[in-house]
DOLUMLO-609950 format. One record per atom (N, C-alpha, C, CB): y, z, x. Coordinates in steps of 0.05 Angstrom, whole numbers, plus 32768, in hexadecimal, padded with zeros to 4 digits. Atoms other than C-alpha are relative to their C-alpha. Glycine has a CB too. Layout:
// residues N
YZX;...
// end
This chain:
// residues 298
801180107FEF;7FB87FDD8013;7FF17FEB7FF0;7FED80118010;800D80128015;7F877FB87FDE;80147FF77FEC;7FEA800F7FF2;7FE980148014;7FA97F7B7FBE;801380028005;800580027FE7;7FE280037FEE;7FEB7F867FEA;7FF97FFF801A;8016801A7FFD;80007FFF7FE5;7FD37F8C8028;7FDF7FE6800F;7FFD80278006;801780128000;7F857F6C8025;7FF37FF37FE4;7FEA8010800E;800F80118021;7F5F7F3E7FF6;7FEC800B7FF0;7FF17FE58004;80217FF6800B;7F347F6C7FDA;800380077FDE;7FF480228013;80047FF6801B;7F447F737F91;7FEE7FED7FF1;801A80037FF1;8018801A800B;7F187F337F7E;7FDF8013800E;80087FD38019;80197FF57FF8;7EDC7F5B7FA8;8003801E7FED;7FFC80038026;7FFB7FEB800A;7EF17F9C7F84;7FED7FFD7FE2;802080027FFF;801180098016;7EE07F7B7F41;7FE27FEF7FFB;80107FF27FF5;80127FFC7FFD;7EA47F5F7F58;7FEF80118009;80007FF58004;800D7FE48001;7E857F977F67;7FFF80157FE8;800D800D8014;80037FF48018;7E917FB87F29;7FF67FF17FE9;801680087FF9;800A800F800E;7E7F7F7A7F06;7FE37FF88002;800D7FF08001;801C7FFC7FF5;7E397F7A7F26;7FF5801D7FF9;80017FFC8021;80007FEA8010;7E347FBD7F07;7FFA80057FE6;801280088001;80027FF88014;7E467FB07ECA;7FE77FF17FF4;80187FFE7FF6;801380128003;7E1A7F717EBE;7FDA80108005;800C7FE68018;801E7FEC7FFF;7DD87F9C7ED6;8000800E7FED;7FFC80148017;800C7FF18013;7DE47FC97E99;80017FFC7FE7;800680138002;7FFD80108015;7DFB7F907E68;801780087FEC;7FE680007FF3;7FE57FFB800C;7E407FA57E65;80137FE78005;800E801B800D;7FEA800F7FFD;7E7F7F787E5F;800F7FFB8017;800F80097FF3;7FF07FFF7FE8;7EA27F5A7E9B;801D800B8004;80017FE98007;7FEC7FF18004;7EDC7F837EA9;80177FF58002;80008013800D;7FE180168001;7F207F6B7E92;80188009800E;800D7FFB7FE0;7FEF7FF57FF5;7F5D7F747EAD;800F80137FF4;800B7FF08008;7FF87FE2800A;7F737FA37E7E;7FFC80168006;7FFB80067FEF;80047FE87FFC;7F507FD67E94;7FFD7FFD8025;7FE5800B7FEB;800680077FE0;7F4D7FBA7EE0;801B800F800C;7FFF7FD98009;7FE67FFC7FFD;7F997FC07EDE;800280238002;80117FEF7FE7;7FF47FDB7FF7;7F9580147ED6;7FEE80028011;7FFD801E7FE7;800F7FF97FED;7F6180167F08;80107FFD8019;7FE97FF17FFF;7FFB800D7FEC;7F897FF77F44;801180188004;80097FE27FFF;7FEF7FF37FFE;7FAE80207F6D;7FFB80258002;800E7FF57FED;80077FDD8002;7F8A806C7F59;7FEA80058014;7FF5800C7FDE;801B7FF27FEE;7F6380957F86;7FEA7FF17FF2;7FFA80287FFD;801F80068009;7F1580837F82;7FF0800B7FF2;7FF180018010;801C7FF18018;7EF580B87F56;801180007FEA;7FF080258005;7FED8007801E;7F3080AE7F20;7FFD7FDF7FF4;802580048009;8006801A8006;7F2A80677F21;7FDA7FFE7FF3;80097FEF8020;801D7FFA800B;7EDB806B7F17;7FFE800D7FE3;7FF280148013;80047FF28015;7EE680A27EE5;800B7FF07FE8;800C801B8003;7FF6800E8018;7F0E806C7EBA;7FF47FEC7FFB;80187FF88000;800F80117FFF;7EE1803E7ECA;7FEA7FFB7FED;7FFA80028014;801D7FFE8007;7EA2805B7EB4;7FFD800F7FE8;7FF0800E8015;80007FF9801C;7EC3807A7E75;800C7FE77FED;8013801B7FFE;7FF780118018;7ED480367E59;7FEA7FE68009;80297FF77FFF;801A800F8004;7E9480157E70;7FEE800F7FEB;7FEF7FFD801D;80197FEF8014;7E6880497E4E;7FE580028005;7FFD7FF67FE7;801A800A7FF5;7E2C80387E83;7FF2801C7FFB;80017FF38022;80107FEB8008;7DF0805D7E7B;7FF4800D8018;7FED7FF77FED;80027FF47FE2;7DF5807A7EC1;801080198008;800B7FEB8014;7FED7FEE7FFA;7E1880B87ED9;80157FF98014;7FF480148008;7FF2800A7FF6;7E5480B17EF4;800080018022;801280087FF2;800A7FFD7FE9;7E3D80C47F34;7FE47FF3800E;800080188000;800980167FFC;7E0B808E7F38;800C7FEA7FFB;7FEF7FFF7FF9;7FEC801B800C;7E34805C7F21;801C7FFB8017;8010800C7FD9;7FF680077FE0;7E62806C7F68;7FF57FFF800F;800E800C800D;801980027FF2;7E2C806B7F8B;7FF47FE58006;7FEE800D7FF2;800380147FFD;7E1B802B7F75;80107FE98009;7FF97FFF7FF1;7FE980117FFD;7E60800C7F79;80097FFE801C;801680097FF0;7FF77FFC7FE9;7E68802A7FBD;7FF37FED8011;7FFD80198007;800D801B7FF7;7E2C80007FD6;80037FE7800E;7FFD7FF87FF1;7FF580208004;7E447FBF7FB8;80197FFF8021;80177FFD7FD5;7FDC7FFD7FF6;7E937FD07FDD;7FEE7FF88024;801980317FFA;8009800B7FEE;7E637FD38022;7FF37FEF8007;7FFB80078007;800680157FFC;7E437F99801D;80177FE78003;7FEF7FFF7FEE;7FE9800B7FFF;7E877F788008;801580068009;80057FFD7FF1;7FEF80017FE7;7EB47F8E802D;800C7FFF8012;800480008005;7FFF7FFF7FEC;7EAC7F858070;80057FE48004;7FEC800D800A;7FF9801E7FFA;7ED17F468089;80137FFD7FE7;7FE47FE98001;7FE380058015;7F0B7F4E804D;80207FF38015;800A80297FEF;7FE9800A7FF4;7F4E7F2A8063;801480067FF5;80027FEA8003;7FD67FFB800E;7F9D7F308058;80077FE87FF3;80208004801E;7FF480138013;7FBB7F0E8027;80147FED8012;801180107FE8;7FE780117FF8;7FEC7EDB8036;8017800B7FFF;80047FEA7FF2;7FE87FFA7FFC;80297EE9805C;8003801F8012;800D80007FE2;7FFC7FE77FF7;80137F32806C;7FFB80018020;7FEE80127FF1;800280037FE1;80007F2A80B7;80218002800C;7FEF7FDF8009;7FE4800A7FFD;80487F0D80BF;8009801C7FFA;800B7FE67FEC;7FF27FE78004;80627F458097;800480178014;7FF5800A7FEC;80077FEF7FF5;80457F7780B8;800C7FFC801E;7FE580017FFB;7FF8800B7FE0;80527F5980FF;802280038007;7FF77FDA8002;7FEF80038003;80947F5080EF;8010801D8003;7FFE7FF17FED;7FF77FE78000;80A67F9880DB;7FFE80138016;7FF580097FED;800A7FF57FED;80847FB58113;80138002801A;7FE97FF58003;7FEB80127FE5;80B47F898144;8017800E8000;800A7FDC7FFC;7FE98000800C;80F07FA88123;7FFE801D801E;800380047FD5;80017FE67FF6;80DA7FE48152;80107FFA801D;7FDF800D8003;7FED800E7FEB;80FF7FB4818F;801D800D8001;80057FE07FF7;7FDC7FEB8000;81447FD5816E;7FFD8016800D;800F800E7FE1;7FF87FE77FEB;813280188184;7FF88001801D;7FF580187FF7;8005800E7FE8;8114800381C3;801D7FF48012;7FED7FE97FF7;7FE5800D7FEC;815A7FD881D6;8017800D7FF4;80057FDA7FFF;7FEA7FEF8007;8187801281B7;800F7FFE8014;7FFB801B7FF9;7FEB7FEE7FF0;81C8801B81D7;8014800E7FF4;800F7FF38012;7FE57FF78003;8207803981C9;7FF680067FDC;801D7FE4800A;7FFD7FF38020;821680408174;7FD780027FF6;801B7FDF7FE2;801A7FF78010;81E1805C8149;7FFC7FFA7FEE;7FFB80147FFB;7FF980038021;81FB8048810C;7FEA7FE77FFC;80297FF67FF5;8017800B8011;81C2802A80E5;80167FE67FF0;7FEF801E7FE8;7FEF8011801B;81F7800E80AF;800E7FE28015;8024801C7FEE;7FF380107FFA;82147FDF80EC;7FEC7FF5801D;801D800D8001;801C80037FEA;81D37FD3811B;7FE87FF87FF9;7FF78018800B;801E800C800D;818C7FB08112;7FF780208009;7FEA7FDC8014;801F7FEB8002;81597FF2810B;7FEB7FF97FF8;7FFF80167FF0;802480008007;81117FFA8111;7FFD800F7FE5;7FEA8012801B;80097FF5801A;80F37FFC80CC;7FE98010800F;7FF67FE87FE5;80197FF47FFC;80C1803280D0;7FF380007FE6;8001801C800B;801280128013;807D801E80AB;7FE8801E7FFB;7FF07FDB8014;801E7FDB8003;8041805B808B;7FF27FEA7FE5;801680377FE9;8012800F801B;800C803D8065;7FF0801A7FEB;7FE07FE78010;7FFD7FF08010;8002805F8025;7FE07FF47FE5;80267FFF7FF7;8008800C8008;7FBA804B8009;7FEC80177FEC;7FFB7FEE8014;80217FED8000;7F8180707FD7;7FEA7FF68009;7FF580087FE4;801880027FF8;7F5380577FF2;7FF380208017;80027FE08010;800D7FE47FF1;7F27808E8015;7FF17FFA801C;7FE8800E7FEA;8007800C7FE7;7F1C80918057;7FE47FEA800F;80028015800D;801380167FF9;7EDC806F805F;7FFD7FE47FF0;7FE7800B8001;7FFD80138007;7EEA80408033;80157FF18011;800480037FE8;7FEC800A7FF0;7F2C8030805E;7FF17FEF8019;80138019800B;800680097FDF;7F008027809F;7FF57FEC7FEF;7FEA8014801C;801880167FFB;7EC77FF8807B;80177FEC7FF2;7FDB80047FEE;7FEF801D8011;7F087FCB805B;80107FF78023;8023800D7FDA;7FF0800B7FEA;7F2E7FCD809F;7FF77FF6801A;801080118005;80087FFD7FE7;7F037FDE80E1;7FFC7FE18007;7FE580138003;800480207FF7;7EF97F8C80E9;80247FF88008;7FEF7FE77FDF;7FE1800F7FFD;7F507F8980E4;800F8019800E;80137FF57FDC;7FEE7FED7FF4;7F607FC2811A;80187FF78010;7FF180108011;7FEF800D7FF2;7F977F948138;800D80017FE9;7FFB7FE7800F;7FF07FFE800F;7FB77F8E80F5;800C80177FF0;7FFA7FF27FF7;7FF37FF1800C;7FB77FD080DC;800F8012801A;7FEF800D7FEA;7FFA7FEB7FE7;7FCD7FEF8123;802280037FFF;7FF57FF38024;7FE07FF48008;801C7FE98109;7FFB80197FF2;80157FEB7FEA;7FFC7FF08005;8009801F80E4;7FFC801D800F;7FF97FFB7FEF;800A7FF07FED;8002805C8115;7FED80167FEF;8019800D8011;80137FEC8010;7FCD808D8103;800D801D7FEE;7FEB800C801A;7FF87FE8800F;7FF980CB80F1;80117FEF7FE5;801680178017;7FEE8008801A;8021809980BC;7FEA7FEF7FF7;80217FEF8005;8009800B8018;7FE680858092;7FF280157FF5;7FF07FE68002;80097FEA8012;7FD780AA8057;7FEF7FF27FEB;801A80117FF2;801E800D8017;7F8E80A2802A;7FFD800C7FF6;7FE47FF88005;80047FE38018;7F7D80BB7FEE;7FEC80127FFF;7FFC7FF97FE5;80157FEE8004;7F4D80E88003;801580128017;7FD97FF58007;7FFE7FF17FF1;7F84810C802D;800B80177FFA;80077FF78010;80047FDD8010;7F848159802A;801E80057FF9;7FF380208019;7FE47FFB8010;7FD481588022;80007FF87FE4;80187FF0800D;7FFE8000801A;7FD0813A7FE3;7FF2800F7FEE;7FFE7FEB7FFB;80087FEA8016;7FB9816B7FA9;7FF07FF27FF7;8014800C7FEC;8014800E8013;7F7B81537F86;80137FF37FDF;7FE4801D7FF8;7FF1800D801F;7F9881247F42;80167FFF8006;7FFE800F7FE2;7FE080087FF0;7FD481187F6B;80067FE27FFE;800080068025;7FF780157FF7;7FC980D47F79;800F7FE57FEF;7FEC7FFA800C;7FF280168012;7FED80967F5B;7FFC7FFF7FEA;7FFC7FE88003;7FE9800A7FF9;800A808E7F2F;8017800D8003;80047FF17FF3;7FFA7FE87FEF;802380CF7F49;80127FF68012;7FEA800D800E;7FED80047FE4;805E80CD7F7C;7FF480068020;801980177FFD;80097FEE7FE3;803980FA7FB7;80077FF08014;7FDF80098005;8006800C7FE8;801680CC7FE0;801B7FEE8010;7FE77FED7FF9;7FF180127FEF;8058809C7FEB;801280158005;800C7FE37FF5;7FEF7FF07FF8;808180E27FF3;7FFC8008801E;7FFE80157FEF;80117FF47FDE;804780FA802D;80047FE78014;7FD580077FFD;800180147FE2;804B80B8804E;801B7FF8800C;7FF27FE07FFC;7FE77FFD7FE5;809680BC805A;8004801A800A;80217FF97FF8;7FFD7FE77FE8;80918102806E;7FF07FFC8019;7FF6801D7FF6;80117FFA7FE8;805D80EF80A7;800E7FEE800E;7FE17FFB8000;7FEE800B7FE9;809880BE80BE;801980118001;80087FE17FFB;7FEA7FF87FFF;80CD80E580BA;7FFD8022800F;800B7FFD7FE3;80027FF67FE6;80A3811B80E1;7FFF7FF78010;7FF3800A8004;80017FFD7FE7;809680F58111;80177FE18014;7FDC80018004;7FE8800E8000;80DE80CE8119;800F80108020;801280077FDC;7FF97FEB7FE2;80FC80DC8164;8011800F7FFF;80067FF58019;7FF17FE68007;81248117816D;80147FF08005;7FFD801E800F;7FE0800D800D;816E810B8150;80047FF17FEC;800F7FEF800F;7FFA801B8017;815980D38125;8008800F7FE6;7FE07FEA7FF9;7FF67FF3801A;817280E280DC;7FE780037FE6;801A7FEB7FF5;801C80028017;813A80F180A6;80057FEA7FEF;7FFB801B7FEB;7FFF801B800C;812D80B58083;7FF9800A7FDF;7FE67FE98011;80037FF7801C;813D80BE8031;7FEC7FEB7FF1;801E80027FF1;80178012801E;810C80A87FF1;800D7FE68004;8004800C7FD4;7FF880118005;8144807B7FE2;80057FEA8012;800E80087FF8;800680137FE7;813880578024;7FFA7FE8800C;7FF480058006;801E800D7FFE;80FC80428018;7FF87FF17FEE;7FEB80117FFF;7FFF800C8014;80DF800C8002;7FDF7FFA8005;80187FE87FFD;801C8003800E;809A80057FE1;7FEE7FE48004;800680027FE1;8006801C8005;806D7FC87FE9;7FDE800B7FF0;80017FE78024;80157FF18008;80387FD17FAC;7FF17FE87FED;800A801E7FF1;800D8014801C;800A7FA37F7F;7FFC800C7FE5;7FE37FF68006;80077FF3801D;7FF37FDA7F4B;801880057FEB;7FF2801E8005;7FF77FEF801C;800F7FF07F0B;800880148000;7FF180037FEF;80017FED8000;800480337F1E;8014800F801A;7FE680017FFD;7FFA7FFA7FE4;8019802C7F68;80217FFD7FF6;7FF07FE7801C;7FE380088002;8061800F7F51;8009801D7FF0;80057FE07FEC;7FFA7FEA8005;806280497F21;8011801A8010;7FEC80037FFA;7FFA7FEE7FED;805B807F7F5F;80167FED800E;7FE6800A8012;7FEC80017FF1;8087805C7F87;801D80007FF2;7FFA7FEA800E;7FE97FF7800F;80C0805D7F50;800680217FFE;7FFB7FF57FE4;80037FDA7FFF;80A980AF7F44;80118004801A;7FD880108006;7FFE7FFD7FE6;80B880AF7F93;801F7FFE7FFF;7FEF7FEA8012;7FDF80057FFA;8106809B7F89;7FFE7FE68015;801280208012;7FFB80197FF1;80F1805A7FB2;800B7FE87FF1;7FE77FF8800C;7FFD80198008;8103800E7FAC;7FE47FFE8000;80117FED800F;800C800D7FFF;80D07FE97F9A;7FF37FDD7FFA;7FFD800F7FFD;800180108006;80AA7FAB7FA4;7FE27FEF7FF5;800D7FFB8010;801F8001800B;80737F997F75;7FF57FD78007;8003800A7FD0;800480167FFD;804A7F5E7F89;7FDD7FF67FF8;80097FFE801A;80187FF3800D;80107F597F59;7FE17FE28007;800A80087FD3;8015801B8001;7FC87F2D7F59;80107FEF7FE9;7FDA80087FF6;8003801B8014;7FD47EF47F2C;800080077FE2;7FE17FF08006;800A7FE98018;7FAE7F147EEF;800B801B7FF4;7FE880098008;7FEC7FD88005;7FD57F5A7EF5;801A7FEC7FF1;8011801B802F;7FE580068013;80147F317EE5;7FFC7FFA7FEF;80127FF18004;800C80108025;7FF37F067EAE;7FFF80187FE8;7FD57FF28000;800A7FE48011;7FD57F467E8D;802080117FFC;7FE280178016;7FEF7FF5800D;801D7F637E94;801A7FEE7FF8;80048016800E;7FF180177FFD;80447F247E86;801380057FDE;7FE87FE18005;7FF07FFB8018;80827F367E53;7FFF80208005;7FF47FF27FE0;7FF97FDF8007;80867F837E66;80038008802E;7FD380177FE4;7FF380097FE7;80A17F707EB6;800C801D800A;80187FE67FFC;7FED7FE87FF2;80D37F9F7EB6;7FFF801D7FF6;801F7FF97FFD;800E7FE37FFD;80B17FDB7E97;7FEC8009801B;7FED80037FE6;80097FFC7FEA;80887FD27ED5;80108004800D;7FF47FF48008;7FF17FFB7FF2;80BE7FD17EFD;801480168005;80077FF17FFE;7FEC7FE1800E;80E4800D7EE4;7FEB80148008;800780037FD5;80177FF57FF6;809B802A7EEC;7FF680187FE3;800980108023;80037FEB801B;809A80417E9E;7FE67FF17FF7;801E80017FE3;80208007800C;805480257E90;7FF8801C7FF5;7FE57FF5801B;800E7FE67FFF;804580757E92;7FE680038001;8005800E7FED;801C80027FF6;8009806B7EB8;7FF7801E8003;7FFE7FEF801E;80017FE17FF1;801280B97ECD;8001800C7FE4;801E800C8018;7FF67FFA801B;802980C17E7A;8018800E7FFE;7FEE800D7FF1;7FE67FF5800E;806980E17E5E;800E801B8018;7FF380107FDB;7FFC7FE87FF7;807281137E94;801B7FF3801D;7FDC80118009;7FE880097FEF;80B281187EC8;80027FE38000;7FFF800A801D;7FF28023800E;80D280DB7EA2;80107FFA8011;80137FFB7FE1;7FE67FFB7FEF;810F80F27ECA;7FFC7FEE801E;800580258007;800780167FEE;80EA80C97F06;7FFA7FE68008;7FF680038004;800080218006;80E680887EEB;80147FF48009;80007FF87FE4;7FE7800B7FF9;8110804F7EF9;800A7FF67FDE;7FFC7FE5801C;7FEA80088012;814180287EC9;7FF67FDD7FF7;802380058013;800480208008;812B7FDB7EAD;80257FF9800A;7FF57FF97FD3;7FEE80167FF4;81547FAD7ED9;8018801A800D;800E7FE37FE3;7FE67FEC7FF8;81747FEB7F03;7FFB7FF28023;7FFA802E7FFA;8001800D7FD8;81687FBF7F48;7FF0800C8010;801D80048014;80167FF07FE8;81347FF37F67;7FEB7FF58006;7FF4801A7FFA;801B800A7FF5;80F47FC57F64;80097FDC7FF4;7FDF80157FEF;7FFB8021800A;80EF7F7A7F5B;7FE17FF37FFF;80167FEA801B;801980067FFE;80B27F547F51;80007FE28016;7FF37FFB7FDE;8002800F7FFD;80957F1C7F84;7FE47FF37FFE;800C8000800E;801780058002;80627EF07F80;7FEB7FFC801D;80027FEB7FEF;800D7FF47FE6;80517EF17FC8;8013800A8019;7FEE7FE9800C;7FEF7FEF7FEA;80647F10800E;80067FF28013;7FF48017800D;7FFD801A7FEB;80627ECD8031;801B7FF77FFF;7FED7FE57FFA;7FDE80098003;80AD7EC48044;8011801B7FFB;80067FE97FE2;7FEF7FE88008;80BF7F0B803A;802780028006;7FF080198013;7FE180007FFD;81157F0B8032;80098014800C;800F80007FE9;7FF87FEC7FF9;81257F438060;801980098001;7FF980038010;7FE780027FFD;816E7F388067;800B800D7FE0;80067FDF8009;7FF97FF78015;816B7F4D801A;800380258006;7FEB7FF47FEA;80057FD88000;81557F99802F;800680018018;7FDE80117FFA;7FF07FF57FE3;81857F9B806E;7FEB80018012;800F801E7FFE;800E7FFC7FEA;81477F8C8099;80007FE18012;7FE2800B7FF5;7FFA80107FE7;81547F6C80DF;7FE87FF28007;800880118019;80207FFD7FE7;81117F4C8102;80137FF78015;7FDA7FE57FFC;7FEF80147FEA;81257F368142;7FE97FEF800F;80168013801A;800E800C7FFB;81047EFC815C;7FDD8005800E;80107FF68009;80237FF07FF6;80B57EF38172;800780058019;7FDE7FE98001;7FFE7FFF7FEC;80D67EE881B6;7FFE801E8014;80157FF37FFF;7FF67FE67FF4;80E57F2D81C4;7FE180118008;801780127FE7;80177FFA7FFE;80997F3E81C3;7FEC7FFD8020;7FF87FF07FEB;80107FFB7FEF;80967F2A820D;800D800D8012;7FF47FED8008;7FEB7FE87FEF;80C77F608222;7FEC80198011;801680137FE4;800C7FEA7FFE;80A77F998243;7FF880187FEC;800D8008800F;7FF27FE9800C;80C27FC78216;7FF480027FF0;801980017FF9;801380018010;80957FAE81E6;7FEA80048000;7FFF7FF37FFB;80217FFD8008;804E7FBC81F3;7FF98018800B;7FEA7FE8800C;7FF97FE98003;803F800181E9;7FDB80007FFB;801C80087FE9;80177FF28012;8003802C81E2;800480157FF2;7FEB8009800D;7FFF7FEE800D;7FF2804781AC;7FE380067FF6;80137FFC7FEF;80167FF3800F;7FBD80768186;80027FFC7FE4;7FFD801C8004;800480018027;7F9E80658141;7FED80227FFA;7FE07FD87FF2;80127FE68011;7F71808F8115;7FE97FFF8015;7FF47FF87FDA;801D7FF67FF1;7F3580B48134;80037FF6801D;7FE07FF07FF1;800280007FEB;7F5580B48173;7FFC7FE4801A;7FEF80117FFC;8003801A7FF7;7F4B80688180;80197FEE800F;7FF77FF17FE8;7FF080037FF7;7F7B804F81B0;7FF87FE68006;800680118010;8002801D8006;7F94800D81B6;801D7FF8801A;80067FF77FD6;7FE1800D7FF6;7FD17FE281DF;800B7FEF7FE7;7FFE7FE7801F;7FFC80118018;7FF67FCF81A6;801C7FE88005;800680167FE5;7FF380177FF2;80227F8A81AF;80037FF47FE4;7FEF7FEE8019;7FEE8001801D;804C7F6B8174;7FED7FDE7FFF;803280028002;800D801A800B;80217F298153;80177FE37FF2;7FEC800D7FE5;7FF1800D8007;803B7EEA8139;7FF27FF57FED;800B7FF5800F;801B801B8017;7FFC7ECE8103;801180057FEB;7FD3800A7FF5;
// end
């Protein structure tokens, strides 16, 4: 979600940079920004606040950061292209809707099914999103998974496989009866971090890394160790889950504006179809919040 999905990795670092400056520490570089992105919230902190060295406990020092994040983050936006994206994918749900006859996937447009896969922790999720409940409502409430959720094992999270394992199991429970379980190799990843590309390689997914600006700079000449997902953000452990430099599973872009779907066998079918009946559906988000949800075009 942060830096793939909304603009918030520029507010991220201010907020920590307003931190550091109060205790007459160094503005934080992207070296060490780059392992932050992407991990649960008290791991990220904990790397944080062991390579600042502030003279705060680390439990004031989230405290304070948390603050900052509500002051700043209310009114965050989507990057360029993602609205579209998003809109787009959602539509794809028209195939099963105007199903007839063959099933075969390999010779038929199918609905991509979509699970957002974020650490952020749940109240951090509401104060970055509750202003964009129209844009995150493609995701249905049982297919988004946050890093504060009790399936994942504490020190699970990225650059850990779990979370992108748990968020296709919560589509592939709840996939309509007959459909075929949907494999790792399926699936395809959309991630900005370092850490995140990692897990989603662990995962047996494709992936597609699409980093800030600065993330690529900072990893500029070591591309396709990211891509392979051998940074060993997680370190030396089930190697056997990595990918391969230049084995075709992830690619890098620089943005999502124009996404090539036709590359990853994905259909949209026009905006037209959006004033079908068939299309506007209610559905339930998180905490029970119900909505009429209806396919966008921004």
């Amino acid at each position: 979600m942060d830096g793939l999905l909304l603009d918030t990795e520029d507010l991220y670092t201010l907020c920590i940079n307003l931190i550091l400056e109060k205790y007459g520490r160094p503005k934080l570089p992207w070296s060490i920004k780059a392992k932050l992105q992407g991990r649960p919230g008290p791991q990220a902190n904990k790397l944080l606040h062991d390579w600042a060295q502030l003279p705060i406990t680390p439990e004031e020092y989230a405290k304070q950061y948390y603050e900052l994040q509500a002051q700043h983050f209310p009114g965050t936006q989507p990057l360029p292209g993602i609205p579209k994206l998003l809109s787009d994918l959602a539509r794809t749900r028209y195939w099963d809707l105007k199903k007839s006859g063959s099933d075969e996937k390999t010779t038929t447009p199918h609905r991509v099914h979509i699970a957002l896969a974020t650490s952020s922790h749940k109240s951090n999720f509401v104060l970055k999103t509750s202003h964009l409940t129209e844009l995150f409502s493609v995701f249905e409430g049982h297919r988004r998974v946050l890093g504060d959720d009790s399936r994942i094992t504490p020190g699970r999270g990225k650059p850990l496989p779990d979370i992108y394992l748990l968020a296709l199991k919560t589509i592939n429970d709840s996939l309509p009866e007959g459909e075929k379980p949907i494999t790792p190799e399926e699936c395809l990843v959309f991630e900005d971090s370092v850490p995140g590309v990692e897990a989603g390689r662990r995962a047996g997914m494709r992936v597609i890394w699409a980093p800030h600006p600065m993330l690529k700079k900072e990893y500029a000449g070591r591309e396709k160790e990211v891509l392979a997902g051998r940074t060993y953000e997680a370190g030396e452990v089930d190697t056997h889950q990595l990918g391969e430099a230049d084995d075709g599973w992830a690619e890098y872009r620089a943005t999502l504006v124009d996404f090539p779907y036709e590359q990853f066998g994905i259909v949209v079918p026009p905006a037209e179809v959006e004033k079908e009946a068939c299309m506007v559906e209610t559905g339930e988000l998180g905490d029970g919040e119900v909505v009429q949800v209806v396919g966008t075009t921004a």
